[in-house]
N, C-alpha and C positions, 0 to 999 in steps of 0.2 A: 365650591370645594377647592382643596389645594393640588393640582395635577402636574404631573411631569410632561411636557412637549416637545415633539420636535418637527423641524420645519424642514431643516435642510438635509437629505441622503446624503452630500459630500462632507458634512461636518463630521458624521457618526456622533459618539457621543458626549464632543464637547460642542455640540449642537444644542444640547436638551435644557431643555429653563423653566421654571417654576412659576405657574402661575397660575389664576383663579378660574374655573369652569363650573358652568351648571352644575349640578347635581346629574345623572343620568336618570332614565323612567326603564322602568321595565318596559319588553315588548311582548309579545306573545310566545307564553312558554319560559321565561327569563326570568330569571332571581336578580334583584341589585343588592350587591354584598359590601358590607361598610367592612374596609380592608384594615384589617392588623397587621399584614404583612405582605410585602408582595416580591415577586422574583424574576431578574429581568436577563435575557442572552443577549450580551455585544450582538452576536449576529444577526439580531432580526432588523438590525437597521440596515440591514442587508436584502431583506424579503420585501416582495414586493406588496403582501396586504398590511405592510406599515405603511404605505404611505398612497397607496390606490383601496377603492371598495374593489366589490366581485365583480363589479363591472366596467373595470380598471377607471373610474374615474377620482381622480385627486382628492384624497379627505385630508390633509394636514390642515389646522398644526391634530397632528394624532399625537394620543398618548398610547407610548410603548409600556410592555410589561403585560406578562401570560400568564403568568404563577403567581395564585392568590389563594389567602389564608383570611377568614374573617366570620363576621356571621349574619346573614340574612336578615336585610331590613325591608325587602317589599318582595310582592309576587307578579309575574303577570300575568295575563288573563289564560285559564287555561294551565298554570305551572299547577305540577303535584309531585307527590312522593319527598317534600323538603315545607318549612315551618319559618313562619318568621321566628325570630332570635334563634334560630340552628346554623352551631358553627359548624365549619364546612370548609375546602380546599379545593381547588380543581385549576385545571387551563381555559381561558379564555381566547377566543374564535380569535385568528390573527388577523382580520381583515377588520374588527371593531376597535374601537377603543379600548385601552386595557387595563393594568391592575397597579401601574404608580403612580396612583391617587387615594383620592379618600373613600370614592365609592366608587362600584363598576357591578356595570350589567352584560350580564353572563347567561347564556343557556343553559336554564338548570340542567339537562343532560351531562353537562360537561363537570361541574362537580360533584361529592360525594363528601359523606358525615364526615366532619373529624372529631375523631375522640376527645373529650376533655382532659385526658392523661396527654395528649400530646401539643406543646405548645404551637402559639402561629407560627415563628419564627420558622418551625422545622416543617411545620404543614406547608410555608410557604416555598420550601427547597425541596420538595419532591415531587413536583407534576411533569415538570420536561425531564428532567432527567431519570427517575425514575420509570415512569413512562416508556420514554426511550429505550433503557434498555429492560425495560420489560417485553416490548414488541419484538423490538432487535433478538431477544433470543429467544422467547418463545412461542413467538407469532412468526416471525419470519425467518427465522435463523432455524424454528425445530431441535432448539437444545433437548440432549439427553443426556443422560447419568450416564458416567465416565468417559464424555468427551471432553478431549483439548481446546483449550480457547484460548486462544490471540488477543488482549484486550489493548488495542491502542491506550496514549493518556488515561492511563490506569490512577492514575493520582489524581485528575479531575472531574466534573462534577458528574458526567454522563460514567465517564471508567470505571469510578471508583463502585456508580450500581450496579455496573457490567460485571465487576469484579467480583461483588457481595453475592449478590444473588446467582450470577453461575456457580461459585463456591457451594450455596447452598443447595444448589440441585444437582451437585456430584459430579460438576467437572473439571479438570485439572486447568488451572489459570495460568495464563505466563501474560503479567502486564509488561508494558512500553511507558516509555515517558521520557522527560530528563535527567539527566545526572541527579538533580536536586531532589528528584521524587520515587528517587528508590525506596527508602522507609517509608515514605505516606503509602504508595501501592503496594508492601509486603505487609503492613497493620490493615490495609484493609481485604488483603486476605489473598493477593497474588503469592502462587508457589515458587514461581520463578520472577525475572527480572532484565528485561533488555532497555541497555540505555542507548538509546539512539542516537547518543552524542559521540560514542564511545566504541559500542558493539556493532557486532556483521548481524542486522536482522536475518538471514539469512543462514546463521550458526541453531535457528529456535528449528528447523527442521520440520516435517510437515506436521500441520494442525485439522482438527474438523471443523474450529469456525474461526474465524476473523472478525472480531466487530471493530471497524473503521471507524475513528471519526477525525483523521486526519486528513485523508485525500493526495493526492498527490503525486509525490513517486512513491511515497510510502503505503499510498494506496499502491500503486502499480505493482510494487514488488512480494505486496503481502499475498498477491492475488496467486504468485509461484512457490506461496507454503499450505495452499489449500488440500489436502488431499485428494483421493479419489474417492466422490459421494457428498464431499466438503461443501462448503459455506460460504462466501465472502459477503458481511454483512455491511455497509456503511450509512452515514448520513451525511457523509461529504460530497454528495451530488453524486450523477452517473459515474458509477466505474469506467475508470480508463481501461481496464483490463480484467479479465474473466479466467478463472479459474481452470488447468487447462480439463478437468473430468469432474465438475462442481457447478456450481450456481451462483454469482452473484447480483444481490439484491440489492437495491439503494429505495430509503422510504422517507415519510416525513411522518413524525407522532403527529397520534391523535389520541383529544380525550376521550376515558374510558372508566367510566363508576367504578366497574367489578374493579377492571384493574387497581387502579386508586387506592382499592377497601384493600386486595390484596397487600399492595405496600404498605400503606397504614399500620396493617396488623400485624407487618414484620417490623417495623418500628415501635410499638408498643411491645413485642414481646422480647426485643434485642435482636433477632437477626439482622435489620440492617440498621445502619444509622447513615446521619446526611452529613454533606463533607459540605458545612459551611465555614468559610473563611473570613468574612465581616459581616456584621451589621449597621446598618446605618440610620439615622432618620431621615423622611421625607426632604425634610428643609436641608436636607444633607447628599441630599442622594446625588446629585450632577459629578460633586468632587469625590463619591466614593467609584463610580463609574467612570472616573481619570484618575486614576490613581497614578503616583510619581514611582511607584516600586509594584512586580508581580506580586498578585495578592494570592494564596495559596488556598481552593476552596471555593466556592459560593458565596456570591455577595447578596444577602439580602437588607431590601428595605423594610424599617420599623415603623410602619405607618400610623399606628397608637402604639401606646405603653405598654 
């Protein structure tokens, strides 16, 4: 089959090259999904089970790539609750091989149906990010109806479901971003707008939650608009700084069926939609993942037609 690889951490990803691999086997408990689509974060050339197993020993050349869209061509021994030809979505273990290629095996745990009203493309753009912030606010953040929330990069791919989905559970948004991503973050449903190029974060006044996913000092200084009882939510690794009568949390997603079918069904009925920004094919994918200009949105790859 046709697989994306990469060999070297310091390359990132004008590292990755195109080239021919087995087929995968299921293992026990593992569906191998022949992939329509797949969706990939710059940062996992970053983490360390791209390029070690669990047992930190060296698996390159690995193929990168967590978010997959496609449908079930084998079972393993032991796999139930899923059908061979049932299309499907889900996140693949990051310590395996993963989803930019043709096929990939995956613990069926980790995904969930997807509808035939919803294309791969867009099944393929919502496991990490969705996900994400689906934890980030209702698993670890404890959103509630008519709380304020802080949504860093509210214009990209994690923000913009940070945005959506707190919107729809009743609480008042104030995204962050750039200059450039004022209107993407106020269409996808922030109330307010801090450009960080521009404005004093510090003029947004206190909030109940914060979801981070920048880090930094911008993490340091969001952590002194927490309230008392507040939040500070990120995925930018440990908080440098704690909330001074709050809590902050730092996590890494994980997949989650229920969750999954959740978002699904908000995408099927129009409450949220995906902020993809290109698409590309396989034989394509290296130069859409170096792109010469900011690509605005989520890049997924077209792995069939």
């Amino acid at each position: 089959m046709k697989a994306i690889v990469v060999t070297d951490e310091a390359a990132g990803t004008a590292g990755m090259t195109l080239v021919e691999r087995p087929e995968p086997e299921p293992a026990t408990n593992d569906v191998v999904v022949q992939v329509h689509a797949s969706g990939f974060t710059p940062g996992e050339l970053t983490w360390p089970g791209t390029w070690t197993d669990r047992l930190g020993r060296d698996r390159t050349p690995s193929i990168p790539g967590h978010e997959v869209a496609g449908v079930v061509t084998a079972l393993g021994y032991g796999t139930k609750g899923l059908s061979v030809g049932q299309r499907v979505f889900g996140l693949a273990d990051w310590a395996r091989d993963g989803t930019l290629a043709e096929y990939v095996a995956i613990e069926a745990r980790n995904v969930a149906p997807l509808p035939g009203d919803v294309d791969f493309t867009v099944g393929a753009s919502l496991p990490i990010s969705g996900l994400t912030a689906w934890q980030g606010l209702f698993v670890h953040g404890r959103s509630e109806v008519g709380q304020s929330v802080l949504v860093h990069g509210a214009a990209g791919g994690v923000g913009s479901m940070v945005t959506q989905l707190a919107r729809e559970a009743g609480a008042y948004v104030i995204g962050t971003g750039r200059t450039a991503d004022r209107q993407i973050a106020l269409d996808f449903g922030a109330q307010e707008f801090v450009d960080l190029e521009n404005d004093a974060l510090e003029d947004v006044g206190g909030v109940d939650l914060v979801f981070d996913v920048i880090g930094g000092d911008i993490g340091k200084r969001s952590a002194g608009l927490v309230r008392a009882g507040g939040m500070l939510v990120t995925i930018a690794g440990p908080p440098e700084a704690q909330p001074a009568d709050g809590l902050a949390v730092d996590f890494v997603v994980e997949a989650d069926r229920a969750q999954l079918g959740e978002i699904v069904q908000r995408v099927r009925d129009g409450r949220l939609r995906a902020n993809i920004g290109n698409i590309a094919t396989l034989d394509d994918a290296v130069a859409a993942f170096n792109p010469t200009e900011r690509i605005k949105g989520k890049t997924i790859i077209r792995v069939r037609p």
